[in-house]
BALUM-895447 format. One record per residue (C-alpha): x, y, z; residue number from 0; residue in one letter. Coordinates in steps of 0.1 Angstrom, whole numbers, plus 5000, padded with zeros to 4 digits. Each point is the difference from the previous one (the first is absolute). Layout:
REM BALUM-895447
+------+------+------+-----+------+
:    x :    y :    z : pos : code :
+------+------+------+-----+------+
:    X :    Y :    Z : NUM :    a :
...
+------+------+------+-----+------+
REM end
This chain:
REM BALUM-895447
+------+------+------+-----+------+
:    x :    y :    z : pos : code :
+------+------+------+-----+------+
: 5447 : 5384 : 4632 :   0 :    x :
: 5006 : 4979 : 5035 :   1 :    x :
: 4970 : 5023 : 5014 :   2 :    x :
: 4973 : 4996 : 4973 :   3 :    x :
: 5012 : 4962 : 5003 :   4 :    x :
: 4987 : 4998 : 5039 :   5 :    x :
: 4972 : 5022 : 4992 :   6 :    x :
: 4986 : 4978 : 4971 :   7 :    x :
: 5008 : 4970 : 5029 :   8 :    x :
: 4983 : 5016 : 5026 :   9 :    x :
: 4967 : 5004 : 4979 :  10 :    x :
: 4998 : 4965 : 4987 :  11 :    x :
: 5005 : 4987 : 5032 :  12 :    x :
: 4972 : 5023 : 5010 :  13 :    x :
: 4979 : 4985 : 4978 :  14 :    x :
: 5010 : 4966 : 5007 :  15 :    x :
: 4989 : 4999 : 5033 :  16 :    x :
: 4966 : 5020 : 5001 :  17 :    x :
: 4993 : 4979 : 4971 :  18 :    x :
: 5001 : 4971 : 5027 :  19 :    x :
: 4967 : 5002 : 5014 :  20 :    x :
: 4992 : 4973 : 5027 :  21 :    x :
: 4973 : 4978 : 4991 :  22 :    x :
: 4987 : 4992 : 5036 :  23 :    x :
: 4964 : 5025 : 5000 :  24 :    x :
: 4992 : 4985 : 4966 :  25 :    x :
: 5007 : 4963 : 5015 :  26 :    x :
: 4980 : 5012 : 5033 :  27 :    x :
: 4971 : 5016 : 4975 :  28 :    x :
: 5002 : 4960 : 4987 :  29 :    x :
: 4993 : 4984 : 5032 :  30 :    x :
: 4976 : 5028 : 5013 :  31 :    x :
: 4979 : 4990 : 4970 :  32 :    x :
: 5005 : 4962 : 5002 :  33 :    x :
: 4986 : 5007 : 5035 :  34 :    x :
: 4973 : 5021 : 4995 :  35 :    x :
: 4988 : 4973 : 4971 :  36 :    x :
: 5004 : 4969 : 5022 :  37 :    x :
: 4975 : 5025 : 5031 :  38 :    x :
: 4977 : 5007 : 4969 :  39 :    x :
: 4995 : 4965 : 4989 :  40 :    x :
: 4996 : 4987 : 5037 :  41 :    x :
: 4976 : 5020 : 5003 :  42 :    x :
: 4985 : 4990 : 4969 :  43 :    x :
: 4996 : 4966 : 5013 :  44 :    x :
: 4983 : 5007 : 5031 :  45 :    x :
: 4975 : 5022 : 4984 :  46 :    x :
: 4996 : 4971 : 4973 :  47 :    x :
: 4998 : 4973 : 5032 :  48 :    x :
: 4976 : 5023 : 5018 :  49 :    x :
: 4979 : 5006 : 4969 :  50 :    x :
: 4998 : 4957 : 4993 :  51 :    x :
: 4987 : 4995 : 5039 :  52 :    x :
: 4971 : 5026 : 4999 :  53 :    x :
: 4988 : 4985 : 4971 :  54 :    x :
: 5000 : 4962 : 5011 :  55 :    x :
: 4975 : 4984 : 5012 :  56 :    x :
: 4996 : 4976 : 5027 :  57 :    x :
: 4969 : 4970 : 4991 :  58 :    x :
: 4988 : 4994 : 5031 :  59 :    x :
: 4990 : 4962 : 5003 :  60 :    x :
: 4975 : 4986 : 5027 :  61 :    x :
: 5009 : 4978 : 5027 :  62 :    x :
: 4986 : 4972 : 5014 :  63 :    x :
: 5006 : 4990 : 5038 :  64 :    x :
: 5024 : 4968 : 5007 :  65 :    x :
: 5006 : 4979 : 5029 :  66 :    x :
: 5024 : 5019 : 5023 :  67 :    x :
: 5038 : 4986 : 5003 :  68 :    x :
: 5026 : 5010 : 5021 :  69 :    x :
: 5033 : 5008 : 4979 :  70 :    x :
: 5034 : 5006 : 5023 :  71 :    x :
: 5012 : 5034 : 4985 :  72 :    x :
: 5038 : 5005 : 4995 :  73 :    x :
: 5020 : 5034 : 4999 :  74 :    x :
: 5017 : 5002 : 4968 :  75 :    x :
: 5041 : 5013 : 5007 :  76 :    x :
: 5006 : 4998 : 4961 :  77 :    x :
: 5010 : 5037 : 5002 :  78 :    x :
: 5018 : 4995 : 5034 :  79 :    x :
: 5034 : 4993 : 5011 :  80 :    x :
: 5011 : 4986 : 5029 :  81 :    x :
: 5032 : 4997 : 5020 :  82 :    x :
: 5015 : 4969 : 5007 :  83 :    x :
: 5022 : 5001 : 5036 :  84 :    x :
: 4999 : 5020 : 5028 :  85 :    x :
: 4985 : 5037 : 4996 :  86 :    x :
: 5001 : 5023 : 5032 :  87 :    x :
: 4991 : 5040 : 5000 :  88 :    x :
: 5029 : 5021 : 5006 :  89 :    x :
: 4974 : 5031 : 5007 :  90 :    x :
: 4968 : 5012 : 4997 :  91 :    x :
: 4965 : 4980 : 5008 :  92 :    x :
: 4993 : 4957 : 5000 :  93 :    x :
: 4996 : 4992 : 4962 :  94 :    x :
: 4963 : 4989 : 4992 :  95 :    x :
: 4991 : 4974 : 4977 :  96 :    x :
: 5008 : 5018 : 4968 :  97 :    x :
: 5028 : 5027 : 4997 :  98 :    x :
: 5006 : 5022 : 4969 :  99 :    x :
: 5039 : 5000 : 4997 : 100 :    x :
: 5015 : 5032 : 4981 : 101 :    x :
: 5036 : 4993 : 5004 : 102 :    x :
: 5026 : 4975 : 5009 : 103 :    x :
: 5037 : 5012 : 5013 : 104 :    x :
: 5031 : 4979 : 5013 : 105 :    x :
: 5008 : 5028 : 5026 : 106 :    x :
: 4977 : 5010 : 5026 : 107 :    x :
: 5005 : 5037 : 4997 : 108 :    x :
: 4989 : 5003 : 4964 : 109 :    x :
: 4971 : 4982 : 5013 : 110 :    x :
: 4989 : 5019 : 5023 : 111 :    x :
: 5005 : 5034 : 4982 : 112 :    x :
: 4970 : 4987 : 4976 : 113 :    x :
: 4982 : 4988 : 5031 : 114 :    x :
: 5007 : 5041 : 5013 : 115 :    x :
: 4984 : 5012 : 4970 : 116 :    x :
: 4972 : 4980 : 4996 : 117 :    x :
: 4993 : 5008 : 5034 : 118 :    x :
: 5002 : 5037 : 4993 : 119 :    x :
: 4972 : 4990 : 4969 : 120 :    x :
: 4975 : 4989 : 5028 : 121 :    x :
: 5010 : 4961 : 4999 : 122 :    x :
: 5001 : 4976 : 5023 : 123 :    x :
: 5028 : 4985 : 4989 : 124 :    x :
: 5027 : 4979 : 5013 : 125 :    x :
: 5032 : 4979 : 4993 : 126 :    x :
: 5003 : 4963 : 5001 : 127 :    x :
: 5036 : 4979 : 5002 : 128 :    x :
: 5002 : 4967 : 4980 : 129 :    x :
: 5021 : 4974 : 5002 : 130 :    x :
: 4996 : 4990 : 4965 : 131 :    x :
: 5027 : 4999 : 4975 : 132 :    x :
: 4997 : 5015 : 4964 : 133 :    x :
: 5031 : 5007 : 4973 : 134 :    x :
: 5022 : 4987 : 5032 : 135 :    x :
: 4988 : 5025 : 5022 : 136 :    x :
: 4989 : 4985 : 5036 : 137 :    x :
: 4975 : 5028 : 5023 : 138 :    x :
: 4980 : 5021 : 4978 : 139 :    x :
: 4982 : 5032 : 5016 : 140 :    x :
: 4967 : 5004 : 4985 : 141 :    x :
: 4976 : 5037 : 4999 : 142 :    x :
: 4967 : 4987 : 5008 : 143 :    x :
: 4977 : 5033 : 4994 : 144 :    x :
: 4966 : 4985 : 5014 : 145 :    x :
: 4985 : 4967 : 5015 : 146 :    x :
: 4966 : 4986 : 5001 : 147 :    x :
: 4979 : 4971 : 5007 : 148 :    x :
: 4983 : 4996 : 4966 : 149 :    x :
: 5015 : 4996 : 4970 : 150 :    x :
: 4976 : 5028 : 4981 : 151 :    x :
: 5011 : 5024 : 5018 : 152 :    x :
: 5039 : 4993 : 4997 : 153 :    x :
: 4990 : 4995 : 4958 : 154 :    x :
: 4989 : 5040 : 5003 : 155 :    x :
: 5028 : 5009 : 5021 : 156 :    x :
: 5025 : 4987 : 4976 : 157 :    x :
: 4978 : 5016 : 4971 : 158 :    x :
: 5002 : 5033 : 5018 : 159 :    x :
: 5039 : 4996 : 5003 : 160 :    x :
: 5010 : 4991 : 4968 : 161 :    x :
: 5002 : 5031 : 4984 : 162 :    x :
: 5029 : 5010 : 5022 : 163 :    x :
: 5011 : 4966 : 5009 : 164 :    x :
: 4996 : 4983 : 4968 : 165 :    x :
: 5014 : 4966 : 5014 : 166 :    x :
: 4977 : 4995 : 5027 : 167 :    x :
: 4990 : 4965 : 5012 : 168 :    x :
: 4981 : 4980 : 5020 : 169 :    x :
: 5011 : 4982 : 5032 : 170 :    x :
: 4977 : 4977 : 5012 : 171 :    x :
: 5011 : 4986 : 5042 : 172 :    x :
: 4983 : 4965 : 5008 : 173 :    x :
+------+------+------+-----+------+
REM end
């Protein structure tokens, strides 16, 4: 009797657990489909933005000619930041007028272990040292990856960089 007892046991508890399936491919099936809708409908919307630009039209309306002025032309920094206090490079080339930072570290090694590899990407990059202070940190060490004199080309710098370096910014040097 005691052995067809733990026999009968054994095979419910058998059945007990393989009847426990885990759930985790149907929830990764789930998001694999939530992504591949969210690619299809981005994609959707460029094709539709695409299509609604080829088809507009641009009137083209005559000029006439006007007296000449001179107008004083000023950069726009909107999209730039800069740093107030001291700023000195800790290695790597002068910064130029506009620098596309890709990362900011409170310790000098973590710094320049970015600066390494962005070196080893075929950047002229560099690190900075502030003496500005942000969420009561004092002497932040900033990645700059590349530095130029116009702003355009810094813009497509930090366009090029933001699909591995999503937080890029702009650093614009007086």
């Amino acid at each position: 009797m005691k052995k067809n007892f733990v026999i009968a046991l054994g095979l419910c508890s058998v059945v007990l657990f393989t009847g426990c399936k885990s759930r985790e491919s149907a929830y990764r099936q789930a998001w694999e489909q939530a992504m591949a809708q969210d690619k299809t409908q981005q994609n959707e919307q460029q094709v539709a933005t695409e299509e609604t630009a080829a088809n507009e039209v641009t009137p083209v309306t005559p000029t006439t000619p006007t007296n000449t002025t001179t107008t004083t032309i000023t950069t726009d920094h909107s999209d730039v930041r800069e740093i107030n206090g001291n700023m000195s490079v800790v290695s790597g080339n002068p910064l130029k007028t506009y620098s596309v930072v890709v990362g900011s570290f409170v310790t000098q090694a973590n710094a320049e272990g970015l600066r390494n590899r962005l070196q080893q990407d075929g950047y002229d990059a560099r690190v900075i040292k502030t003496d500005e202070q942000i969420k009561g940190v004092t002497g932040w060490f900033r990645v700059i990856a590349s530095s130029y004199d116009d702003k355009a080309s810094a813009v497509q710098s930090r366009k090029s960089l933001s699909g591995k370096y999503a937080g890029a910014w702009l650093l614009y040097r007086k």
